[in-house]
N, CA, C and O atoms as a CHARMM CRD file, in Angstrom:
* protein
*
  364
    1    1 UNK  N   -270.13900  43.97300 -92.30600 PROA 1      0.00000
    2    1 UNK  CA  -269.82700  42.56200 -92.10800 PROA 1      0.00000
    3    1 UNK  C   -269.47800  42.33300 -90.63800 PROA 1      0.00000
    4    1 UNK  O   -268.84200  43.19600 -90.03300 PROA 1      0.00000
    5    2 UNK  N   -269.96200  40.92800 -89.89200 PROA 2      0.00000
    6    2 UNK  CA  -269.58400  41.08800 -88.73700 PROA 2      0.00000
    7    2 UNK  C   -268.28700  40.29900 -88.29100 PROA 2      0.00000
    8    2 UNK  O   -268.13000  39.12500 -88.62700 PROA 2      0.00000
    9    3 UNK  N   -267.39300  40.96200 -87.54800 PROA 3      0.00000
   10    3 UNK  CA  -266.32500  40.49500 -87.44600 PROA 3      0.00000
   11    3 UNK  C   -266.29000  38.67600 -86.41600 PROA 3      0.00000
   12    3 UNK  O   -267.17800  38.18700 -85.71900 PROA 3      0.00000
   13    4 UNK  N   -265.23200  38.26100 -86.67100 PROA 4      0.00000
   14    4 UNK  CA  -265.05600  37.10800 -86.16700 PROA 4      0.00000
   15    4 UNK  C   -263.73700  37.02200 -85.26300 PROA 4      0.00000
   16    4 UNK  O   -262.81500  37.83700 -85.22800 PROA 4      0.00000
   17    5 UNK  N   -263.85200  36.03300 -84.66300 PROA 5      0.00000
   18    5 UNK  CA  -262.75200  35.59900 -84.18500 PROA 5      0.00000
   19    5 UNK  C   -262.54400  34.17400 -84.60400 PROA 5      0.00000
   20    5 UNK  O   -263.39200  33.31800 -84.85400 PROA 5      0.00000
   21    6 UNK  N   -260.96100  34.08600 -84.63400 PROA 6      0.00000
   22    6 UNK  CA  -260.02300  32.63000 -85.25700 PROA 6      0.00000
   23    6 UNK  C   -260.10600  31.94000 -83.96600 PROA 6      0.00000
   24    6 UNK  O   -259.86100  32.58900 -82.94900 PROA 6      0.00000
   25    7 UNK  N   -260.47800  30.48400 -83.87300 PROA 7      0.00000
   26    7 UNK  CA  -259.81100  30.14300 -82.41800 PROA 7      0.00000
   27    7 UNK  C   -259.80700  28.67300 -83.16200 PROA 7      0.00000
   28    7 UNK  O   -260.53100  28.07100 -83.95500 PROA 7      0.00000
   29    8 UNK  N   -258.41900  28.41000 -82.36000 PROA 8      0.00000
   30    8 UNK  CA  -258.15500  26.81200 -82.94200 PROA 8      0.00000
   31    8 UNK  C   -258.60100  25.48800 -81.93700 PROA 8      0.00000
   32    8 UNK  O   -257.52100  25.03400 -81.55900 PROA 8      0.00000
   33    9 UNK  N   -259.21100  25.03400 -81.60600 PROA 9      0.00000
   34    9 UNK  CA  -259.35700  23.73300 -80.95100 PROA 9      0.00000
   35    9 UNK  C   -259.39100  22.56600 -81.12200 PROA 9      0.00000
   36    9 UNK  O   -260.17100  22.11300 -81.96000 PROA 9      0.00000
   37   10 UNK  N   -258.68900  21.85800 -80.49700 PROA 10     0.00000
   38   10 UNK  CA  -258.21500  20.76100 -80.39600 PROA 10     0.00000
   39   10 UNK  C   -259.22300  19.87200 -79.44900 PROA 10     0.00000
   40   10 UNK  O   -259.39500  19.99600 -78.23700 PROA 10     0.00000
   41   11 UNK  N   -259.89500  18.85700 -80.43200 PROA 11     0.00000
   42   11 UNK  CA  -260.86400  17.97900 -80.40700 PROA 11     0.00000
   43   11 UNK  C   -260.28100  16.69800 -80.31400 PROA 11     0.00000
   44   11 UNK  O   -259.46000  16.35800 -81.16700 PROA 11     0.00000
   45   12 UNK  N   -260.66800  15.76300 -79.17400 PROA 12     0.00000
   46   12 UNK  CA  -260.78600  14.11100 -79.37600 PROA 12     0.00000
   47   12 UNK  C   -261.02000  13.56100 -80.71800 PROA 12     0.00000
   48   12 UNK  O   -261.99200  14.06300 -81.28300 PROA 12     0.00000
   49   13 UNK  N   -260.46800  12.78100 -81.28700 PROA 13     0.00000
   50   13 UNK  CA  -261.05700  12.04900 -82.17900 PROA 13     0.00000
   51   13 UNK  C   -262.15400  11.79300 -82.61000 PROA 13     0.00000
   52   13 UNK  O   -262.68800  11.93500 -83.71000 PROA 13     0.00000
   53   14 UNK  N   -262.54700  11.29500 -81.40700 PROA 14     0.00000
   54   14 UNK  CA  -264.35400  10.91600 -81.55200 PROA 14     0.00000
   55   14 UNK  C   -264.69700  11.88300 -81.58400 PROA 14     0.00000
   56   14 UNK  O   -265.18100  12.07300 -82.70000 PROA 14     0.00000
   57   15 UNK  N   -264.78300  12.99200 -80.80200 PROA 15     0.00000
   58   15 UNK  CA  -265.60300  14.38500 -80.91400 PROA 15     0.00000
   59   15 UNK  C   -265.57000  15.03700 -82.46100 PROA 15     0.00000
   60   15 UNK  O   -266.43000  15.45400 -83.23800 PROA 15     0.00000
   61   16 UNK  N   -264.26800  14.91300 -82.48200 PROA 16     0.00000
   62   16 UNK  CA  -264.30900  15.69000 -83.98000 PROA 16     0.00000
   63   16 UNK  C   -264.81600  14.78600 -85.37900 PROA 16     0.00000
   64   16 UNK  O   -265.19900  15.37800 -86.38700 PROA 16     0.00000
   65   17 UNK  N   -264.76500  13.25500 -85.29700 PROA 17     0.00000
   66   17 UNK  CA  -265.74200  12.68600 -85.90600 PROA 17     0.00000
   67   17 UNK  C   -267.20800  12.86200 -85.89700 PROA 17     0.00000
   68   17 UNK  O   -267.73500  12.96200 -87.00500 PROA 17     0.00000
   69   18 UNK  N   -268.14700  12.93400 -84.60100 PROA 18     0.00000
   70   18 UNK  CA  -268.71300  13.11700 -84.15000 PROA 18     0.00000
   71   18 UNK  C   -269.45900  15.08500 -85.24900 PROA 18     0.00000
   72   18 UNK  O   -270.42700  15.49900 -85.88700 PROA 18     0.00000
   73   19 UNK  N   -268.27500  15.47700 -84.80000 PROA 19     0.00000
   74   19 UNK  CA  -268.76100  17.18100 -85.14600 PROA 19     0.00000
   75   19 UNK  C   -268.43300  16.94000 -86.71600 PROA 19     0.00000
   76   19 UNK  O   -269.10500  17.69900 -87.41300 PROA 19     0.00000
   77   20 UNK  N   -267.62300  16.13200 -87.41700 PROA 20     0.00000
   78   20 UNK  CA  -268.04300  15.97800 -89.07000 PROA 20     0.00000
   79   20 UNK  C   -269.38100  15.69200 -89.78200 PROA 20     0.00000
   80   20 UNK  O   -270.06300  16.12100 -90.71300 PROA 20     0.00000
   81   21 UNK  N   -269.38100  14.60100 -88.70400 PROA 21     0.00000
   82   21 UNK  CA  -270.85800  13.73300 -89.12200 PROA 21     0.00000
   83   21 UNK  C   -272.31000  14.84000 -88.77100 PROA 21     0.00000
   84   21 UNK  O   -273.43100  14.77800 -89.27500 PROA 21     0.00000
   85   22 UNK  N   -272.00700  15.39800 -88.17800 PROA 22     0.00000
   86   22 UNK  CA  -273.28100  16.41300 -87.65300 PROA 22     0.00000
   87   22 UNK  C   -273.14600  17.10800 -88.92600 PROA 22     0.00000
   88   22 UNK  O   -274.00400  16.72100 -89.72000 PROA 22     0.00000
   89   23 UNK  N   -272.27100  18.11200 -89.45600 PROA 23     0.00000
   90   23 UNK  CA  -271.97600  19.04300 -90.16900 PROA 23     0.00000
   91   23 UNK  C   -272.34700  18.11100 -91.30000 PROA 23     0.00000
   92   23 UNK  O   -273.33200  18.49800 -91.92800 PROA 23     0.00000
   93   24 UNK  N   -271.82600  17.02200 -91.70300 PROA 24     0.00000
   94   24 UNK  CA  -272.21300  16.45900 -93.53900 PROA 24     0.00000
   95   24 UNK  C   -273.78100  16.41300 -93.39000 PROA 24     0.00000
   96   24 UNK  O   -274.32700  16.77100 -94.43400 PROA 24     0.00000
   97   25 UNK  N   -274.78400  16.02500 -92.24000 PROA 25     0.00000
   98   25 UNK  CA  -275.92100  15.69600 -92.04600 PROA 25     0.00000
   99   25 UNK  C   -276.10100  16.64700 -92.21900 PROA 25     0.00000
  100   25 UNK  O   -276.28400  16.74100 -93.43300 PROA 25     0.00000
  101   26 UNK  N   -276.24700  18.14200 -91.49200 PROA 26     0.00000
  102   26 UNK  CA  -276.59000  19.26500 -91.61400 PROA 26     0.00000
  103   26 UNK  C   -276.07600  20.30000 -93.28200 PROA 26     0.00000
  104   26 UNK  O   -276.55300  21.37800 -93.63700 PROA 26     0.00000
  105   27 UNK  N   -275.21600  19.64400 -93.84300 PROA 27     0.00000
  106   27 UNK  CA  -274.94200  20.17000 -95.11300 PROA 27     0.00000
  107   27 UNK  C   -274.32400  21.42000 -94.66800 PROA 27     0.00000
  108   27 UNK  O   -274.80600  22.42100 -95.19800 PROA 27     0.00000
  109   28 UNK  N   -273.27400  21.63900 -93.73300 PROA 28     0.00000
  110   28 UNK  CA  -272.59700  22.69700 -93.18000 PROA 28     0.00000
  111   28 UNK  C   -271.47500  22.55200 -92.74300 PROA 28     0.00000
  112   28 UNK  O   -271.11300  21.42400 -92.40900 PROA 28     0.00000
  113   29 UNK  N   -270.73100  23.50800 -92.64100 PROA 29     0.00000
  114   29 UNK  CA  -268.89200  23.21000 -92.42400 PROA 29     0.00000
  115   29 UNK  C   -268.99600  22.77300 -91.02400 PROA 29     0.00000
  116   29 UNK  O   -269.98000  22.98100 -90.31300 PROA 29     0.00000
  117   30 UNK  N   -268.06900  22.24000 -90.71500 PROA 30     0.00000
  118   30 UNK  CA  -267.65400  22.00000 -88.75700 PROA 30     0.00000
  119   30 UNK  C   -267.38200  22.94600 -88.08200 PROA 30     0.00000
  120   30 UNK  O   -267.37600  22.77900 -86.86200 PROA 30     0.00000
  121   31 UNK  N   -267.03700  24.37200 -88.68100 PROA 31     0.00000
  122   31 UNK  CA  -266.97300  25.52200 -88.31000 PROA 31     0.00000
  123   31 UNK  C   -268.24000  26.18900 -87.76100 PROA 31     0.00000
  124   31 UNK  O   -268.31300  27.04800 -86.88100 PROA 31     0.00000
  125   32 UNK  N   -269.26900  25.58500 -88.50100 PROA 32     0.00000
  126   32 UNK  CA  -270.11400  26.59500 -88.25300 PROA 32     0.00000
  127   32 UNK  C   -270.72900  25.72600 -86.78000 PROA 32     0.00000
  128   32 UNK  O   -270.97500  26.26800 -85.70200 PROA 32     0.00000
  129   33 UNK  N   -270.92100  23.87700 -87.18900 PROA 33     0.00000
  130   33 UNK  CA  -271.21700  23.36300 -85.65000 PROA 33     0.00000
  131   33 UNK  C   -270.58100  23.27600 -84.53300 PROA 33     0.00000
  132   33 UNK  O   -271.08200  22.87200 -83.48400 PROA 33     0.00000
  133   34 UNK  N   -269.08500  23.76200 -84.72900 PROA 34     0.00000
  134   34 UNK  CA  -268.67700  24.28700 -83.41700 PROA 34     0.00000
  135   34 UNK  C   -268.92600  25.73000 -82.65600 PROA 34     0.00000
  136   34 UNK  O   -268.72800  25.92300 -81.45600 PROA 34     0.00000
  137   35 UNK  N   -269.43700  26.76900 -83.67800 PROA 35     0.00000
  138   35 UNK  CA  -269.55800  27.44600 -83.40100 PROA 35     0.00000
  139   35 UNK  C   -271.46600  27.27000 -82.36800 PROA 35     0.00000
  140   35 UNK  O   -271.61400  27.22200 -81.14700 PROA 35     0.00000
  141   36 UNK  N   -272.36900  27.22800 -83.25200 PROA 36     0.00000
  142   36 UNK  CA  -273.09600  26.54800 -82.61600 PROA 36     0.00000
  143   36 UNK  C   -273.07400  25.85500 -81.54500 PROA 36     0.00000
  144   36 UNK  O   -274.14400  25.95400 -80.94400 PROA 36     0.00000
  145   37 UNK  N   -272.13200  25.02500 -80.91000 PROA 37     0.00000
  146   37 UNK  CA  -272.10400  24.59400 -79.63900 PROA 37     0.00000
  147   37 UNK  C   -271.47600  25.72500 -78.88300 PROA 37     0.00000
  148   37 UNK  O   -272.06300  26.02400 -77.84300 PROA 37     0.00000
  149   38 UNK  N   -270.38400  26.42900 -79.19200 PROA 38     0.00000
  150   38 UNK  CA  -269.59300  27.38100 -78.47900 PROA 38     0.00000
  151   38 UNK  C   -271.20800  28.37000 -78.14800 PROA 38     0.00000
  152   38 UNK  O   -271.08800  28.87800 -77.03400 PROA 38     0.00000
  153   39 UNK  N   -272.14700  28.62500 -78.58400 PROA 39     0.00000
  154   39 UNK  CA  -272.98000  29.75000 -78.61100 PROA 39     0.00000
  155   39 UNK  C   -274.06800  28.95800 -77.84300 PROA 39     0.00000
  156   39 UNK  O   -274.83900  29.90400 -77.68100 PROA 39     0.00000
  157   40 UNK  N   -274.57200  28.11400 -77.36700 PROA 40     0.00000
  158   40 UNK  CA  -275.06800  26.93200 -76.86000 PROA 40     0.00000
  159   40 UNK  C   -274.44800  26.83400 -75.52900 PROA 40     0.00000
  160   40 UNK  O   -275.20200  26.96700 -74.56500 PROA 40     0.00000
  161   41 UNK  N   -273.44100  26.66400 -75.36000 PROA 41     0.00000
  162   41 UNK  CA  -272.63000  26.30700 -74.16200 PROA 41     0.00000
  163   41 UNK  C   -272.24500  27.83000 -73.18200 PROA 41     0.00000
  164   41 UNK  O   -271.99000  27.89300 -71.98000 PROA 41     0.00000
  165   42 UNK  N   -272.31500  28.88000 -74.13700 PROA 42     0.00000
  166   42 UNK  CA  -272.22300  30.24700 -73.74500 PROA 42     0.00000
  167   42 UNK  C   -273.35500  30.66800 -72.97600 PROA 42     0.00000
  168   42 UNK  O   -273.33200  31.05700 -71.80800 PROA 42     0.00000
  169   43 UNK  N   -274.71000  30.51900 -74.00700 PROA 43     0.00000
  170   43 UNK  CA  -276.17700  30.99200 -73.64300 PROA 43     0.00000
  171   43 UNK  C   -275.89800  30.22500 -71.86700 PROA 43     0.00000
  172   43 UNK  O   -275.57500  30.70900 -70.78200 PROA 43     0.00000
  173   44 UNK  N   -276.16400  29.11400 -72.25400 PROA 44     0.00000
  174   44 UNK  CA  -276.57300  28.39200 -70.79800 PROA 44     0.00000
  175   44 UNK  C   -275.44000  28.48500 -69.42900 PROA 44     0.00000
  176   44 UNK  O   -275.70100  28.12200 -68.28200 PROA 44     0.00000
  177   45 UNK  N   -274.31300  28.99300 -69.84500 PROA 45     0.00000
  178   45 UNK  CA  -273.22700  29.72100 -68.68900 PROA 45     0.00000
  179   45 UNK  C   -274.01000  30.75000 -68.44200 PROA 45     0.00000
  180   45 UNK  O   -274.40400  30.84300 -67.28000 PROA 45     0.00000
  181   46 UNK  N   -274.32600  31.49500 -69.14200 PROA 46     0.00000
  182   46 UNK  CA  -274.57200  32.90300 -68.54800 PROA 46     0.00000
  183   46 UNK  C   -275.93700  32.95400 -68.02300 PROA 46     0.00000
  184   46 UNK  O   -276.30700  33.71300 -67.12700 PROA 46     0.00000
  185   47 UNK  N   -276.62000  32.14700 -68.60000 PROA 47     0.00000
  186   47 UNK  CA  -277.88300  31.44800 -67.83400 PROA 47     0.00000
  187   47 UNK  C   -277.81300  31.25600 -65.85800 PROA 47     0.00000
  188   47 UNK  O   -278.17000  31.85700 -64.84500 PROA 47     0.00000
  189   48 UNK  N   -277.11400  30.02900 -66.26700 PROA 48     0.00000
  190   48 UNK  CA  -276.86700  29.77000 -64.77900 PROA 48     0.00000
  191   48 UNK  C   -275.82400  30.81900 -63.97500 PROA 48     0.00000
  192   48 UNK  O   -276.18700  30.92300 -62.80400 PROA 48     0.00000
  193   49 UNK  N   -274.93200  31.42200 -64.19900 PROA 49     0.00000
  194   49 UNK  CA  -274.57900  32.44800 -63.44800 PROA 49     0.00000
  195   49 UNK  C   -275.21600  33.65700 -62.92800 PROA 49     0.00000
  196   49 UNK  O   -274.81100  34.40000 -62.03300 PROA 49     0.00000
  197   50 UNK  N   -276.55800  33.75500 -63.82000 PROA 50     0.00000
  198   50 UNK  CA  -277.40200  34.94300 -63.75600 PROA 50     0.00000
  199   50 UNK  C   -278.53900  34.61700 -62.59900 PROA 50     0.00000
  200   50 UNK  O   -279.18900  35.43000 -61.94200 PROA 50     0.00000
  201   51 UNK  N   -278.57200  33.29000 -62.55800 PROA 51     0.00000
  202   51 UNK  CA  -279.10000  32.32700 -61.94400 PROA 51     0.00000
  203   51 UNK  C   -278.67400  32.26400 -60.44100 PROA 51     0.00000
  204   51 UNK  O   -279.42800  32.72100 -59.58100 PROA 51     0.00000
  205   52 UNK  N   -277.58200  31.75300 -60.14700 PROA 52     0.00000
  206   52 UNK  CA  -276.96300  31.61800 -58.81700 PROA 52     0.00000
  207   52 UNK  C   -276.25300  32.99000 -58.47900 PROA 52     0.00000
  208   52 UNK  O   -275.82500  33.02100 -57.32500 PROA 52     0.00000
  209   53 UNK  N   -275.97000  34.45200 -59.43700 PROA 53     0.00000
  210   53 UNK  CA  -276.29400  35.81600 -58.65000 PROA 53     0.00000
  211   53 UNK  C   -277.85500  36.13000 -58.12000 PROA 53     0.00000
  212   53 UNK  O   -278.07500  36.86900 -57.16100 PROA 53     0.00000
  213   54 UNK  N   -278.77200  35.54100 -58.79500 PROA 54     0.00000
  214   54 UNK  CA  -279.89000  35.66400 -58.39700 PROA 54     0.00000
  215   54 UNK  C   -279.78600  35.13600 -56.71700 PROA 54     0.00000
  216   54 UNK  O   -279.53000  35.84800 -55.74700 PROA 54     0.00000
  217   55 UNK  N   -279.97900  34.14700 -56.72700 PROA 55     0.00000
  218   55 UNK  CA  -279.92600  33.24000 -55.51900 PROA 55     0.00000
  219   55 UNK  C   -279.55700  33.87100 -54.40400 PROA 55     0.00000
  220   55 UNK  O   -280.17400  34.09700 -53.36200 PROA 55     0.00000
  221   56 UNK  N   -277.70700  34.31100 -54.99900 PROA 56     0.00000
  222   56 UNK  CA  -277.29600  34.68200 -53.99900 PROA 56     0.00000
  223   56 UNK  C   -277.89200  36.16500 -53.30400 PROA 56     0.00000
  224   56 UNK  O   -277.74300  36.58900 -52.15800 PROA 56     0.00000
  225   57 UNK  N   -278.48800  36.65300 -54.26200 PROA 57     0.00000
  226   57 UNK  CA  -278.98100  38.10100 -53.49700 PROA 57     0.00000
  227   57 UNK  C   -280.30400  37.61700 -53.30800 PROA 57     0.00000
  228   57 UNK  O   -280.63400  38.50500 -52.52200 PROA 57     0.00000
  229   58 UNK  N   -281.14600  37.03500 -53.38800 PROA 58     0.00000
  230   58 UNK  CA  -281.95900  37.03100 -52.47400 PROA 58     0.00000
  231   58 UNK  C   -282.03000  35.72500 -51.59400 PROA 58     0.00000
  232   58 UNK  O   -283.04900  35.07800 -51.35800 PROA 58     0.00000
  233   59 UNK  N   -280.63400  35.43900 -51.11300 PROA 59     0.00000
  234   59 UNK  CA  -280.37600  34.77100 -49.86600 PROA 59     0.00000
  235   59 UNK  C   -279.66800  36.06300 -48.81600 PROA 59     0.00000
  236   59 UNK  O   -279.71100  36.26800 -47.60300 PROA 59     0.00000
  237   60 UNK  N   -279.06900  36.72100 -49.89800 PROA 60     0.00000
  238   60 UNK  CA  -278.34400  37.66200 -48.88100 PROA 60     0.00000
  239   60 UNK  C   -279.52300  39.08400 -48.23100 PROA 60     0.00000
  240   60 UNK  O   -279.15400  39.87400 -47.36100 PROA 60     0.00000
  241   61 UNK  N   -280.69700  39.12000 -48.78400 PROA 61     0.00000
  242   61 UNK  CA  -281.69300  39.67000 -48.88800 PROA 61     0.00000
  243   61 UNK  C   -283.18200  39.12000 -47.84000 PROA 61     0.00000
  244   61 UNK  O   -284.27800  39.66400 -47.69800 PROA 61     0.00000
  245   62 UNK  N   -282.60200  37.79200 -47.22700 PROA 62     0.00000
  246   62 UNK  CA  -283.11500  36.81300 -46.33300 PROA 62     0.00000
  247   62 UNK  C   -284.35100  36.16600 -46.99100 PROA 62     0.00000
  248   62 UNK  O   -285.21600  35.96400 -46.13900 PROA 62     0.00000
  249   63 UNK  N   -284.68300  35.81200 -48.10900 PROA 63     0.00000
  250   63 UNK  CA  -285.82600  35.36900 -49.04900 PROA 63     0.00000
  251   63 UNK  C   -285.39800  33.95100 -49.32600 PROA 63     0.00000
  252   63 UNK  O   -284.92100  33.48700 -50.36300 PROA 63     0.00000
  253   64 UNK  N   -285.71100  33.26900 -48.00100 PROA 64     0.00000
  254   64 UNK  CA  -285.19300  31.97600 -48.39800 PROA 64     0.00000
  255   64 UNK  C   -286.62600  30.99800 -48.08700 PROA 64     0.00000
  256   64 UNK  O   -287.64700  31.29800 -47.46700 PROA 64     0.00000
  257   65 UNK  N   -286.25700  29.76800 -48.76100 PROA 65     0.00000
  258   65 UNK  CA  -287.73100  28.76300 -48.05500 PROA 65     0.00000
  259   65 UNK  C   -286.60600  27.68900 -47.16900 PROA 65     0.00000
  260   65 UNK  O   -285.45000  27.35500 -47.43000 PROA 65     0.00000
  261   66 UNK  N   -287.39700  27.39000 -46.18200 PROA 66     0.00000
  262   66 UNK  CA  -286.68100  26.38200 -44.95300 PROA 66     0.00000
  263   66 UNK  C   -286.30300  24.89100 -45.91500 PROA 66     0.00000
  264   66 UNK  O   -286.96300  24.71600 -46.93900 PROA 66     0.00000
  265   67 UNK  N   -285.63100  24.24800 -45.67100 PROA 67     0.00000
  266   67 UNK  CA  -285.45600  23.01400 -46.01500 PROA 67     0.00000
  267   67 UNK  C   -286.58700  22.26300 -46.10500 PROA 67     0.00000
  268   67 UNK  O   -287.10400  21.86600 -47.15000 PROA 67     0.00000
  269   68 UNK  N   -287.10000  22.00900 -44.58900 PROA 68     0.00000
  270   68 UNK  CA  -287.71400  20.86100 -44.56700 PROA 68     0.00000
  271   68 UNK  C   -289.25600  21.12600 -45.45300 PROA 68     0.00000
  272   68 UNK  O   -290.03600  20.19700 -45.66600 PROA 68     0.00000
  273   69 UNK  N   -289.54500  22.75600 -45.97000 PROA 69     0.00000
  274   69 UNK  CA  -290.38800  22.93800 -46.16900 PROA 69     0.00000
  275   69 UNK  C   -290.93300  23.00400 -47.90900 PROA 69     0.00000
  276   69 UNK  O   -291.97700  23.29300 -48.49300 PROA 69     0.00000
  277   70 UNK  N   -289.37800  22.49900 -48.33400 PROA 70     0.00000
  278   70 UNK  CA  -289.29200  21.90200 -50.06500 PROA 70     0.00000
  279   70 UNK  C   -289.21600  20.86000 -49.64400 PROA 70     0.00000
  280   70 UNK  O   -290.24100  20.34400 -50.09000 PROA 70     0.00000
  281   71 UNK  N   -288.46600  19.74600 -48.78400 PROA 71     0.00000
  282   71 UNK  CA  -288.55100  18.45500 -48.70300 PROA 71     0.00000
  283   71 UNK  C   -290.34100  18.08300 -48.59500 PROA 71     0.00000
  284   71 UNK  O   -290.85700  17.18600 -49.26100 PROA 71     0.00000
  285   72 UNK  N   -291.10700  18.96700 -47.62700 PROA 72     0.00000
  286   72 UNK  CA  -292.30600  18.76800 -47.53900 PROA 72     0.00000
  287   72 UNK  C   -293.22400  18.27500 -49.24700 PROA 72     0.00000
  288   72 UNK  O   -293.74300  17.29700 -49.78600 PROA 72     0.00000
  289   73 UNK  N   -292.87100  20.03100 -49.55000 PROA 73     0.00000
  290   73 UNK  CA  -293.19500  19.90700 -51.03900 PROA 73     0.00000
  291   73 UNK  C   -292.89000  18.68000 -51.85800 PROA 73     0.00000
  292   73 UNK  O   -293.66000  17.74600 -52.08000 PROA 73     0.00000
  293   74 UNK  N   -291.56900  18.83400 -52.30000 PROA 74     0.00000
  294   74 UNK  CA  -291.58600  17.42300 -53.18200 PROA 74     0.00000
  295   74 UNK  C   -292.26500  16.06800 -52.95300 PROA 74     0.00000
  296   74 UNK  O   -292.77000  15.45000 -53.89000 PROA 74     0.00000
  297   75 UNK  N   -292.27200  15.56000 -51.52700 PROA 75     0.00000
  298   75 UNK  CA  -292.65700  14.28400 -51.34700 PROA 75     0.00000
  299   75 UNK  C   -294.25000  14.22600 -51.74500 PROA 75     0.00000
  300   75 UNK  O   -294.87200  13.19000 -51.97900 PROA 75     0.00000
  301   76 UNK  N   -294.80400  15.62600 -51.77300 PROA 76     0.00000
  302   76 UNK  CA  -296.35100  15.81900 -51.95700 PROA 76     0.00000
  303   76 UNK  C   -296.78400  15.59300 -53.30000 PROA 76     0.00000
  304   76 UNK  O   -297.90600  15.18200 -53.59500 PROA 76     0.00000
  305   77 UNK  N   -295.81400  15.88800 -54.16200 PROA 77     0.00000
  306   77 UNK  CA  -295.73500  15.74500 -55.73700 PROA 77     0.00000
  307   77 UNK  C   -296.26700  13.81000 -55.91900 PROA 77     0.00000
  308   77 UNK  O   -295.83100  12.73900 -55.49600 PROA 77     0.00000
  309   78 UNK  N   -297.38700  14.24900 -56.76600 PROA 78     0.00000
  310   78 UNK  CA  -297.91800  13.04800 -57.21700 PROA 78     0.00000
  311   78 UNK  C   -299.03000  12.40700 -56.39700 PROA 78     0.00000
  312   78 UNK  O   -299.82300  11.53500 -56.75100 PROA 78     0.00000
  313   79 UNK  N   -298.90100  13.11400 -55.06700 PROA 79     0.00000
  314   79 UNK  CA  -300.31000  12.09400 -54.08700 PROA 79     0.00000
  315   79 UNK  C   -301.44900  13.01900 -54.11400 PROA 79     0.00000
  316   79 UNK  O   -301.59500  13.94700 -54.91000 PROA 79     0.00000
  317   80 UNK  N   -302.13700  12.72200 -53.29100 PROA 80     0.00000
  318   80 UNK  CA  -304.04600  13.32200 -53.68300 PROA 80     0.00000
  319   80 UNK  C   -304.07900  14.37100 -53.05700 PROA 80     0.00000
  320   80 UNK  O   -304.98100  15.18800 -53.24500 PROA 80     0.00000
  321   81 UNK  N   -302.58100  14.66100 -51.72100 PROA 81     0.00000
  322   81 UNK  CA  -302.53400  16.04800 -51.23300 PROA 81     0.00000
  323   81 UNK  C   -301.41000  17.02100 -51.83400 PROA 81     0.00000
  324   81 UNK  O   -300.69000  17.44600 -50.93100 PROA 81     0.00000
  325   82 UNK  N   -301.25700  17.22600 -52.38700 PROA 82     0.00000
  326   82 UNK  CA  -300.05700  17.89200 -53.29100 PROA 82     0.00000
  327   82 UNK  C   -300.00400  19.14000 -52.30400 PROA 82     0.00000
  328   82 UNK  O   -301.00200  19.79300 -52.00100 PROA 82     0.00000
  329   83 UNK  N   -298.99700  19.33600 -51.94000 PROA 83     0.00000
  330   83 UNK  CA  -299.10700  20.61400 -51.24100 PROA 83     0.00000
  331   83 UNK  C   -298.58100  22.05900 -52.26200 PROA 83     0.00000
  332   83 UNK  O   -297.66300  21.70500 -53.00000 PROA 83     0.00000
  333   84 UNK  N   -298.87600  23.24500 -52.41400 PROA 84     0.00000
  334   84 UNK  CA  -298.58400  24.34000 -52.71500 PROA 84     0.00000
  335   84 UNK  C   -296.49900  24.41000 -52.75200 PROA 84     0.00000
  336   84 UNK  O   -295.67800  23.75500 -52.11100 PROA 84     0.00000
  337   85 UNK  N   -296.35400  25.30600 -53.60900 PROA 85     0.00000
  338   85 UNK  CA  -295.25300  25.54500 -53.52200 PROA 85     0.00000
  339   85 UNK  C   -294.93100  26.95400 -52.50000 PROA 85     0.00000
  340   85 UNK  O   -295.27800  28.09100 -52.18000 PROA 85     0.00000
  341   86 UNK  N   -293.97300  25.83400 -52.30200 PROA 86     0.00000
  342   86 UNK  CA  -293.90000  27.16300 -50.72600 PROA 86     0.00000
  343   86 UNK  C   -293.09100  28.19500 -50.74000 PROA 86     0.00000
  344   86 UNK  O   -291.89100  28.08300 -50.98800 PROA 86     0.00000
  345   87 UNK  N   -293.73700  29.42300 -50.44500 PROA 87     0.00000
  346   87 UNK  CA  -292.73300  30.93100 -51.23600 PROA 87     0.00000
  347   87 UNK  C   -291.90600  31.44400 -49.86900 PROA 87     0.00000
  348   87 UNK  O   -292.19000  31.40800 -48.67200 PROA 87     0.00000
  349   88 UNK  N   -290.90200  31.87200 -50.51900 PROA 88     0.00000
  350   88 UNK  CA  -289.69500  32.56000 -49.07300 PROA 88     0.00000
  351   88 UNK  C   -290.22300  33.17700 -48.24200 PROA 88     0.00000
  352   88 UNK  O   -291.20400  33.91800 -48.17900 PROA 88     0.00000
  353   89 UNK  N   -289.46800  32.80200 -47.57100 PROA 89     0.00000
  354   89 UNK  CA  -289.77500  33.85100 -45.94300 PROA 89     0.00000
  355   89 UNK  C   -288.51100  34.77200 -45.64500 PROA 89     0.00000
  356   89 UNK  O   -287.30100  34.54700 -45.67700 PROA 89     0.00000
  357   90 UNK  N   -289.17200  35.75400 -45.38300 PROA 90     0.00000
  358   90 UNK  CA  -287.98800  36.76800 -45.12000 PROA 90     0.00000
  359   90 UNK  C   -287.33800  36.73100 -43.81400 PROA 90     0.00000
  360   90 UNK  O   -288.27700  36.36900 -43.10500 PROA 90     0.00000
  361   91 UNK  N   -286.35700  36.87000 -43.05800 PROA 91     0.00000
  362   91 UNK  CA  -285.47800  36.35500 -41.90900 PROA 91     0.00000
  363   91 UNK  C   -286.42700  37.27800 -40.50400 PROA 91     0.00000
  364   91 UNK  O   -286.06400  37.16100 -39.33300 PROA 91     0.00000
């Protein structure tokens, strides 16, 4: 069996209305849709932290693209010259 942890939280009103009404729709306790968000809200932390260690080592690694040379990019998005996405340059 897999073990659990107890944790008590203290919800807004609305939120915890909010997390009833999900749970009667879903035919499931509020336990289980908080848990669901707690596992939701977890995934995508560790997402983006894995994310901006990324970054940071290959900024610290000199693999960066110049500013003006994503500003280039984006403004190209949508016209008849679309330019390439522009890959790092090493320092």
């Amino acid at each position: 069996m897999t073990k659990t942890m107890p944790v008590a939280v203290n919800l807004e009103p609305e939120l915890s209305d909010q997390v009833i009404a999900v749970a009667a729709a879903l035919d499931r306790p509020a336990a289980w849709v908080v848990e669901q968000a707690v596992k939701d809200f977890v995934a995508l932390q560790e997402w983006q932290l894995a994310a901006i260690d990324e970054g940071i080592r290959a900024a610290d690694a000199g693999e960066i693209v110049a500013h003006e040379d994503v500003v280039a990019w984006v403004r190209s998005w949508g016209t008849s010259h679309e330019l390439p996405m522009p890959a790092p340059k090493s320092d």
